[in-house]
C-alpha positions as CSV (number, residue, x, y, z in Angstrom):
1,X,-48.4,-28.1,23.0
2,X,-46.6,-31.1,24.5
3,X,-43.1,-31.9,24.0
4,X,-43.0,-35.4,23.2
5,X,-40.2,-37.5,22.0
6,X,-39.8,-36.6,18.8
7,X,-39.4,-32.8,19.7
8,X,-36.9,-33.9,22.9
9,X,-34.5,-35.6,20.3
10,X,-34.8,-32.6,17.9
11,X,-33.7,-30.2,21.2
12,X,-31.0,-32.6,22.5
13,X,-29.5,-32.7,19.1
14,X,-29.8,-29.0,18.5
15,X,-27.9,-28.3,21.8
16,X,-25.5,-30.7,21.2
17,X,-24.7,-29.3,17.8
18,X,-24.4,-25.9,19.6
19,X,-22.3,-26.2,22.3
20,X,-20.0,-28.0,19.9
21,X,-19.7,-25.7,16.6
22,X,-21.5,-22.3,18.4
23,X,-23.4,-21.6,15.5
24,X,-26.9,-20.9,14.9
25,X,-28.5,-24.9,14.0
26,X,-30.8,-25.3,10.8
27,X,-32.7,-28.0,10.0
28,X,-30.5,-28.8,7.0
29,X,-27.6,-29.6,9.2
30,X,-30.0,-31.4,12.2
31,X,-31.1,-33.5,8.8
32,X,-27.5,-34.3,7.1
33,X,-25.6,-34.8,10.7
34,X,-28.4,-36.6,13.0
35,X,-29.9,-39.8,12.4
36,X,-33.3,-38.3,13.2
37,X,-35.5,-40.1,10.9
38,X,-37.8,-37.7,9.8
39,X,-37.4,-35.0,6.5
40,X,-35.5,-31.2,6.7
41,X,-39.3,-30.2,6.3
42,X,-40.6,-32.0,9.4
43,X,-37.5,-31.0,10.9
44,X,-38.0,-26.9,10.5
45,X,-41.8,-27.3,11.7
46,X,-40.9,-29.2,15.2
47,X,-37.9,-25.8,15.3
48,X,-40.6,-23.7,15.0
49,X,-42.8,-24.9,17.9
50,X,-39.7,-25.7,20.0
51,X,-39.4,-21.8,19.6
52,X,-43.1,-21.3,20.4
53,X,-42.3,-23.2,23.5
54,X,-39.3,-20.8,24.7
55,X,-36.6,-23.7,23.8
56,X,-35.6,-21.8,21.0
57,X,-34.2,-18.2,19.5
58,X,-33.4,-17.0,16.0
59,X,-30.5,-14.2,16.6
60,X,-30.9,-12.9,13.1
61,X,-33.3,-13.3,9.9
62,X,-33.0,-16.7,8.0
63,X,-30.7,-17.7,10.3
64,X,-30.7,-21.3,12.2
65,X,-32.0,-21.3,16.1
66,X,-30.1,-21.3,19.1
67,X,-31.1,-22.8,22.3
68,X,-32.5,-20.5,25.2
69,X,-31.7,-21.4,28.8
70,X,-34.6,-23.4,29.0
71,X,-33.2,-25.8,26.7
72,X,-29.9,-25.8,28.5
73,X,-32.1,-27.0,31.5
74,X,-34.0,-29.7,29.7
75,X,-30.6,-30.7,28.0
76,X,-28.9,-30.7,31.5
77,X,-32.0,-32.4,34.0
78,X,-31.7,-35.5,30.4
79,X,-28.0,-35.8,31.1
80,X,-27.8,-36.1,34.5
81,X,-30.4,-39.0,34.2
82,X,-27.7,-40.8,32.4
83,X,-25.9,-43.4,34.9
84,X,-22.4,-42.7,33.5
85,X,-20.2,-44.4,36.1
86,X,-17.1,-42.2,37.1
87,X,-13.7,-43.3,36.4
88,X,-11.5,-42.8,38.9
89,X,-8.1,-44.8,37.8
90,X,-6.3,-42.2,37.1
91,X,-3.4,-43.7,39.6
92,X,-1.7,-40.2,38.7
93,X,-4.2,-37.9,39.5
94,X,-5.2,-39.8,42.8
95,X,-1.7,-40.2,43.8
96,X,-1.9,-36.2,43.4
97,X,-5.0,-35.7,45.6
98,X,-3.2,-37.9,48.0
99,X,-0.5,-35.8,48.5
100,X,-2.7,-32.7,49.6
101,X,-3.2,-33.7,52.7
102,X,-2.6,-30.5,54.5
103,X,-5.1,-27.9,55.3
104,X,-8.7,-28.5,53.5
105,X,-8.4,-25.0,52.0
106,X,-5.1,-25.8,50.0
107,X,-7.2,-29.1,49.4
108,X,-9.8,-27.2,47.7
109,X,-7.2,-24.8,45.6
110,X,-5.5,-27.6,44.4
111,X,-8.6,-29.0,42.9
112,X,-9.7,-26.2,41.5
113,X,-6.6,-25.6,39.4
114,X,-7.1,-29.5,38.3
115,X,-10.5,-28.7,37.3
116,X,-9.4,-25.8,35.7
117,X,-7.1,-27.5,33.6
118,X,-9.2,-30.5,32.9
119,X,-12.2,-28.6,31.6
120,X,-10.8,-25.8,29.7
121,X,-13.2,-23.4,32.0
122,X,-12.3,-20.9,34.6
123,X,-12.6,-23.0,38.4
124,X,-13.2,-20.9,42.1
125,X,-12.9,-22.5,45.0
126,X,-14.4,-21.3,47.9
127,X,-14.1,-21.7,51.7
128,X,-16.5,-20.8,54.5
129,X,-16.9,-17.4,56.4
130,X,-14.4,-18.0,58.9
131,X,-17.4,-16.5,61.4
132,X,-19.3,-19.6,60.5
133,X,-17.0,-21.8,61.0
134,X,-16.4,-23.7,65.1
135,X,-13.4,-22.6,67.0
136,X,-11.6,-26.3,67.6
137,X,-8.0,-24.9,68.5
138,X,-5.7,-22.0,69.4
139,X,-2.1,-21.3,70.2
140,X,-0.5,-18.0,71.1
141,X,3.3,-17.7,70.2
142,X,5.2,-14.5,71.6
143,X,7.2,-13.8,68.3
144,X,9.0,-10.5,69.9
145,X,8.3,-8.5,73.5
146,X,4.8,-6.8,72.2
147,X,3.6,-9.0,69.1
148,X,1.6,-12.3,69.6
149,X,0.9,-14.4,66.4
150,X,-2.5,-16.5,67.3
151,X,-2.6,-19.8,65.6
152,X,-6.5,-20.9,65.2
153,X,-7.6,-24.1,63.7
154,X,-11.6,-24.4,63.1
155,X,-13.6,-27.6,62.9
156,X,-13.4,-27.5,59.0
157,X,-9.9,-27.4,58.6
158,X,-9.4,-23.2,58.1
159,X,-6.6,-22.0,59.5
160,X,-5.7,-18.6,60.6
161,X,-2.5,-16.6,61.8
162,X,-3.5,-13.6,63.1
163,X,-0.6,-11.5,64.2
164,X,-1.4,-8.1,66.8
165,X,0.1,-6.5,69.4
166,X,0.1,-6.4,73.3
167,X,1.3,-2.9,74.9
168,X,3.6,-3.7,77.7
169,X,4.2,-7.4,76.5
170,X,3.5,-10.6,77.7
171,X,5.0,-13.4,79.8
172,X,5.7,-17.0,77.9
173,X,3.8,-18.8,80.5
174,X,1.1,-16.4,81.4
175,X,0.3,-16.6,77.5
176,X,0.1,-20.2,77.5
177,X,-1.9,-20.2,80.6
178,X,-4.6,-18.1,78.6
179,X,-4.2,-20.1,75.8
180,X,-5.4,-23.5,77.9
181,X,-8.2,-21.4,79.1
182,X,-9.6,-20.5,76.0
183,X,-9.1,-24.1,74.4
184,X,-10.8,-25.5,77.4
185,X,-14.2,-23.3,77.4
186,X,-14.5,-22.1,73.3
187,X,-14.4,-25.6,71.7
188,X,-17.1,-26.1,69.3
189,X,-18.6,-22.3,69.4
190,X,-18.6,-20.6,66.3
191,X,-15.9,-17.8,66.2
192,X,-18.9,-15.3,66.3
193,X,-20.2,-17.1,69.6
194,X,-16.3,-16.6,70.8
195,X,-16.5,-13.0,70.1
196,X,-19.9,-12.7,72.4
197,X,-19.4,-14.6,75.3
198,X,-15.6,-14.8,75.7
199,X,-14.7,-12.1,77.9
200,X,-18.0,-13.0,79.9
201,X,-16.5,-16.1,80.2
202,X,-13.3,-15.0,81.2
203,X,-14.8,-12.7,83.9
204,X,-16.6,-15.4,85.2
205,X,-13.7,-18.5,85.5
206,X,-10.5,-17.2,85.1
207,X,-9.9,-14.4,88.0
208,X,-6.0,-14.7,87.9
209,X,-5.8,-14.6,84.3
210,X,-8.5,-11.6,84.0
211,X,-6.8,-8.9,83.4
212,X,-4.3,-10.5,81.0
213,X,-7.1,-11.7,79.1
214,X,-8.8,-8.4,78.7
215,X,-5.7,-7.5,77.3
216,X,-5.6,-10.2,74.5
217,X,-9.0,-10.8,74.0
218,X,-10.3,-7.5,72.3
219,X,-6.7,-7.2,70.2
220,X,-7.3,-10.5,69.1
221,X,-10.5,-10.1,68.0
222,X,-9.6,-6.6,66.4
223,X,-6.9,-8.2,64.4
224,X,-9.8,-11.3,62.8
225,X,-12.0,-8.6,62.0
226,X,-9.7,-7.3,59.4
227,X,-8.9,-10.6,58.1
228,X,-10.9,-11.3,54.5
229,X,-13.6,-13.5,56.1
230,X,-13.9,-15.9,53.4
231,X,-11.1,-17.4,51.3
232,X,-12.0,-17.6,47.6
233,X,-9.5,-18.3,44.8
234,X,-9.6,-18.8,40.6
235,X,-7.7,-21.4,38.5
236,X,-8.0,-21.0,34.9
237,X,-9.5,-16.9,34.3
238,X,-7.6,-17.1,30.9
239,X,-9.8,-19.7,30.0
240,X,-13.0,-17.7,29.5
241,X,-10.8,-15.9,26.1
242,X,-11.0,-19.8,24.7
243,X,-14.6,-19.0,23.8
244,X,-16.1,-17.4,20.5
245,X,-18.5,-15.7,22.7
246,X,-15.7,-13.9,24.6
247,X,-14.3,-12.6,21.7
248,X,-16.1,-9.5,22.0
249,X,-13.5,-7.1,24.1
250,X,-16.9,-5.8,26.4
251,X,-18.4,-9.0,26.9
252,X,-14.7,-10.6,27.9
253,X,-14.1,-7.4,30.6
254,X,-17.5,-7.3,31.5
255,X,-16.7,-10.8,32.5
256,X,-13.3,-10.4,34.5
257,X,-14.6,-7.4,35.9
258,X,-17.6,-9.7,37.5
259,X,-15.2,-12.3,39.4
260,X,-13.9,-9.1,41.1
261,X,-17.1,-8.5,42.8
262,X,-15.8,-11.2,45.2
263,X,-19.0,-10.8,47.6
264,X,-21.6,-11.0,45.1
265,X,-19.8,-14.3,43.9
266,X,-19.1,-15.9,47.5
267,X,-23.2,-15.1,48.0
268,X,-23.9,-17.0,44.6
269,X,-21.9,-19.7,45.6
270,X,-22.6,-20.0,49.3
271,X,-26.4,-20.4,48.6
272,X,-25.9,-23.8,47.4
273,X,-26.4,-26.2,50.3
274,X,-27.3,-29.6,48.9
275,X,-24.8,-32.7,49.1
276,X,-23.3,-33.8,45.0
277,X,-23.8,-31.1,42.0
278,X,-25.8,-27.9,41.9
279,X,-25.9,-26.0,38.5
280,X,-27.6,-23.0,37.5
281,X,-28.3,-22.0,34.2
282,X,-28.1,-18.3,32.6
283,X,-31.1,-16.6,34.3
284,X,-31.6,-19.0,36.8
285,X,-28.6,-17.1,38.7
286,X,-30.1,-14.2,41.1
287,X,-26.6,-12.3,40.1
288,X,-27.5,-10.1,37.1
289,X,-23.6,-9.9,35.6
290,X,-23.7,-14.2,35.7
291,X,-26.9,-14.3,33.5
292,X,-25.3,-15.2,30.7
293,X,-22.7,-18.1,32.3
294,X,-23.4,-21.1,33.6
295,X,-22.0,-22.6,37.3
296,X,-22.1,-26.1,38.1
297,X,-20.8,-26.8,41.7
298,X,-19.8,-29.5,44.0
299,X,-20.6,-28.9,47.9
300,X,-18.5,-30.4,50.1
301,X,-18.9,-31.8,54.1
302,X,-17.7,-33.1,56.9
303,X,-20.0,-34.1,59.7
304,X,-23.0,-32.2,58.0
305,X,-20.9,-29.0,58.0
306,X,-20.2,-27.4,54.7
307,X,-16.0,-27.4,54.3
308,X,-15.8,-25.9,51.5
309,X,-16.9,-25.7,47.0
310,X,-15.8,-26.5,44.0
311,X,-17.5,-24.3,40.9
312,X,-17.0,-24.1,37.5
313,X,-18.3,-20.9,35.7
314,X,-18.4,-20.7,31.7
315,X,-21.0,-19.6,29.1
316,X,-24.1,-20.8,28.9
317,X,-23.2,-22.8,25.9
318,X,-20.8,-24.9,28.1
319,X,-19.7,-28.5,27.6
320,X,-21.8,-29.3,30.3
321,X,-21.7,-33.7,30.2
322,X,-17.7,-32.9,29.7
323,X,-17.7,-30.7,33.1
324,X,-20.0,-32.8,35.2
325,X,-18.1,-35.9,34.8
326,X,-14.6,-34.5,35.7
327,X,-16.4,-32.0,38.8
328,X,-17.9,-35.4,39.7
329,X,-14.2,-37.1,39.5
330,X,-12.2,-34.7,41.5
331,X,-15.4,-34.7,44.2
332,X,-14.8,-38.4,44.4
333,X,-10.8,-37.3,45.0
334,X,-12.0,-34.7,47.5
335,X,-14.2,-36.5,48.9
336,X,-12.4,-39.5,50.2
337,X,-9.3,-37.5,51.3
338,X,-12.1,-35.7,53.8
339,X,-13.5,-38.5,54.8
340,X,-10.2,-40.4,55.7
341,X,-8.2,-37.4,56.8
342,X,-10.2,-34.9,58.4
C-alpha cells in the first residue's frame, strides 16, 4: 500500500490536530477543520489504511485515531524539509547570550533555562566526561600549610577546582615549579592520558621535582576521581505537569524518577555526534523509561571536539516545529559566542 499524497496530508493534519488539542482525531473533525478536499467518508477509509500502515492507533472503541511514533517521524523528517529561516533579532535575547561569556558550561546552563522557558518543555544541558576532555591548563594555589586547590582548564572550556591535601605541606615556589612542569609536558592529552603517563613522565624529566611530584600527583588524581565526571543540569522539570498526559500521578513520577538516572540520560545524550539537530522519537530511544518522550538535541563544537548539548525532552506528542525553531535560535546564540570567544 503506498502512501501517496493524499494519505501524507490526511497524516500531517491528523498529527497536527493532536499535538494541538491531545485528543483522539475523527474524520468528522479532519473534514470540518481541514481544507482536505475530499468527503468524511473518503476521509475514514484513508484513517483506516494509515492504521494498516502503523501511522495510526485507536486507544478505545469508536473512538478517533492517534498517531503512533511512526507518524511522529514522517511528521518530523516533512518539517524539517521546510526552509523556515531563523530569526535571530531578538536584540534582547542576543544581548543576553552575549553576556555569558564566561565558562562554556555556565554558557550551556544559561541556554538551557532559555530554552526551557521558551518552549514550555523541561531543557538538560549537558557537558563532556571531564576524562574526555584535553588538559590545556593547571594552577596549584597553597590555600593553608597542607591543602592545595588545583585550578584545571580543558580545551572545551570545563573547569575544575579540585581541592586535596599534602601531608607535611608544600613550599610556594616548589608548587609553582611543578605546576610549570606539568603545563609544559600534559598540554593537549586527555586527562585519562595525564593519569597514565604523568608520573612516567615526571620520573623521566623532572629529577629535582620528583619526589614532590609523587607527592601531588596521585592526591590529585585521587581527589578528580571523586569529582561527578560529567556536568549535567535541568531547566524547566515543572514543565512536564503542563501536559494532559502527565496528569496521571504514575506516569508524572515515573517521569521525574527517570531524569534521576543521570547515567542512563548522559549515555542517551552523549550518543549523538552529528553537527545541527538530532531527535529521536518514542521507541526510537534505546532507554526503555524515555519510550514514551521525545528529545530533540543540538550538539555543539569547537575544533571538531564536542563542548557540550542542548536537549529538550517532552511527550511524544510535543510541539515539535515550535521546539526546533527556538533549539535552532539559541544554537545560532551558542554557536557564535563559541566561535568568537572560545
Amino acid at each position: 500500500m503506498e502512501m501517496h499524497d493524499r494519505k501524507l496530508k490526511i497524516l500531517y493534519a491528523i498529527v497536527k490536530d493532536y499535538i494541538e488539542t491531545a485528543d483522539a482525531v475523527g474524520s468528522r473533525t479532519l473534514s470540518k477543520k481541514y481544507n482536505l478536499g475530499i468527503s468524511a467518508a473518503t476521509i475514514r477509509n484513508e484513517m483506516a489504511d494509515l492504521e494498516e500502515l502503523g501511522y495510526l492507533t485507536q486507544p478505545y472503541t469508536s473512538a478517533g485515531r492517534i498517531p503512533s511514533d511512526r507518524a511522529y517521524r514522517a511528521y518530523v523528517n516533512y518539517i524539517m524539509t521546510l526552509k523556515k529561516k531563523v530569526h535571530t533579532q531578538d536584540s534582547e535575547l542576543k544581548s543576553s547570550f552575549a553576556s555569558k561569556v564566561g565558562e562554556i558550561r555556565e554558557l550551556l546552563h544559561y541556554s538551557s533555562r532559555i530554552l526551557a522557558e521558551i518552549t514550555d518543555y523541561t531543557t538538560i544541558a549537558l557537558s563532556p566526561h571531564i576524562e574526555e576532555c584535553r588538559f590545556k591548563n593547571i594552577q596549584f594555589v597553597r590555600i593553608s600549610s597542607e591543602m592545595i586547590l588545583a585550578i584545571i582548564v580543558t580545551d572545551t572550556g570545563v573547569v575544575r577546582k579540585p581541592v586535596f591535601k599534602i601531608s607535611g605541606g608544600i613550599d610556594s615556589d616548589i608548587l609553582q615549579k611543578v605546576s610549570n612542569l606539568l603545563n609544559y609536558k600534559m598540554v593537549g592529552l586527555t586527562l585519562r592520558e595525564v593519569e597514565q603517563l604523568l608520573v612516567q613522565e615526571i620520573k623521566h624529566e623532572a629529577s629535582v621535582l620528583e619526589n614532590i611530584a609523587r607527592k601531588i600527583v596521585p592526591e590529585l588524581l585521587k581527589t578528580l576521581d571523586k569529582i561527578e565526571e560529567y556536568d549535567l543540569i535541568f531547566s524547566g522539570t515543572t514543565n512536564i505537569f503542563n501536559f494532559p498526559e502527565y496528569n496521571d500521578v504514575v506516569r508524572a513520577k515515573a517521569f521525574l524518577t527517570m531524569l534521576e538516572k543521570k547515567q542512563a540520560i548522559y549515555d542517551l545524550i552523549a550518543a549523538v555526534n552529528n553537527d545541527g539537530i538530532s531527535i529521536s522519537i518514542g521507541g526510537e530511544n534505546d532507554f526503555e523509561e524515555v519510550k514514551d518522550c521525545s528529545l530533540i538535541t543540538a550538539t555543539f563544537k569547537t575544533d571538531d571536539s564536542i563542548v557540550g548539548w542542548l536537549t529538550v525532552i517532552g511527550p511524544t506528542r510535543m510541539e515539535y516545529s515550535k521546539v526546533i525553531r527556538s533549539i535552532r535560535q539559541v544554537s545560532v546564540f551558542v554557536n557564535d559566542l563559541l566561535k568568537h570567544k572560545y
